[in-house]
N, C-alpha and C positions, 0 to 999 in steps of 0.2 A: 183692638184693631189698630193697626200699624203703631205699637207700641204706647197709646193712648191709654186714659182711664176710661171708665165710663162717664163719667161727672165733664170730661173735656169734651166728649166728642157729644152731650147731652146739650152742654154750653153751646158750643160750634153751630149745632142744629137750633139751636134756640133765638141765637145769634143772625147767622146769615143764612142757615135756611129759610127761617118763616120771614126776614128782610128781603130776603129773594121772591119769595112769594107775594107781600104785599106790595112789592113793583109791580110783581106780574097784574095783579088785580086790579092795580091804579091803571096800566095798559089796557085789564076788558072795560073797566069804567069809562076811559078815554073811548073806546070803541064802541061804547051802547051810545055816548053822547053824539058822534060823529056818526053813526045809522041813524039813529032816530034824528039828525037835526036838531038837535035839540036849542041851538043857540047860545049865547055867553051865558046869560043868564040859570036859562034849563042845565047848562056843565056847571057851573058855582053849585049850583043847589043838587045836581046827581053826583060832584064829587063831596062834598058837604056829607051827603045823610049817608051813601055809601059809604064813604072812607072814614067816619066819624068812628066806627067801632075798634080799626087799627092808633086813633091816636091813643087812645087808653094803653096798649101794648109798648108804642112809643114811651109815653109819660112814665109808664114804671120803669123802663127800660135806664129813662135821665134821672129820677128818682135813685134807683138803686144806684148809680155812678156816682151821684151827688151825694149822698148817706152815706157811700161805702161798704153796703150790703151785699 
């Protein structure tokens, strides 16, 4: 695809597509806190336990940069 391997355009999607996605998801997080009311506190703790399972994604992401992998 436009002259790419598979391995680049795997990378690309792995890269900025699922980083595009986890914005988007940090947006409906933002959105359930702001319907519900939730307050500063109830947003700490709904983006906390929501978004706790993307920092793993992040963390290998600086891992590999940092190692070289």
């Amino acid at each position: 695809m436009f002259g790419l391997t598979e391995e680049q355009v795997s990378d690309f999607g792995m890269t900025f597509g699922v980083g595009a996605f986890m914005l988007f998801m940090l947006f409906i997080i933002g959105e359930i806190a702001w319907k519900s009311k939730a307050g500063k506190t109830g947003t700490v703790v709904l983006f906390f336990v929501l978004a706790f399972g993307m920092l793993g994604f992040v963390a290998k992401a600086v891992i590999q940069k940092i190692w070289g992998i």
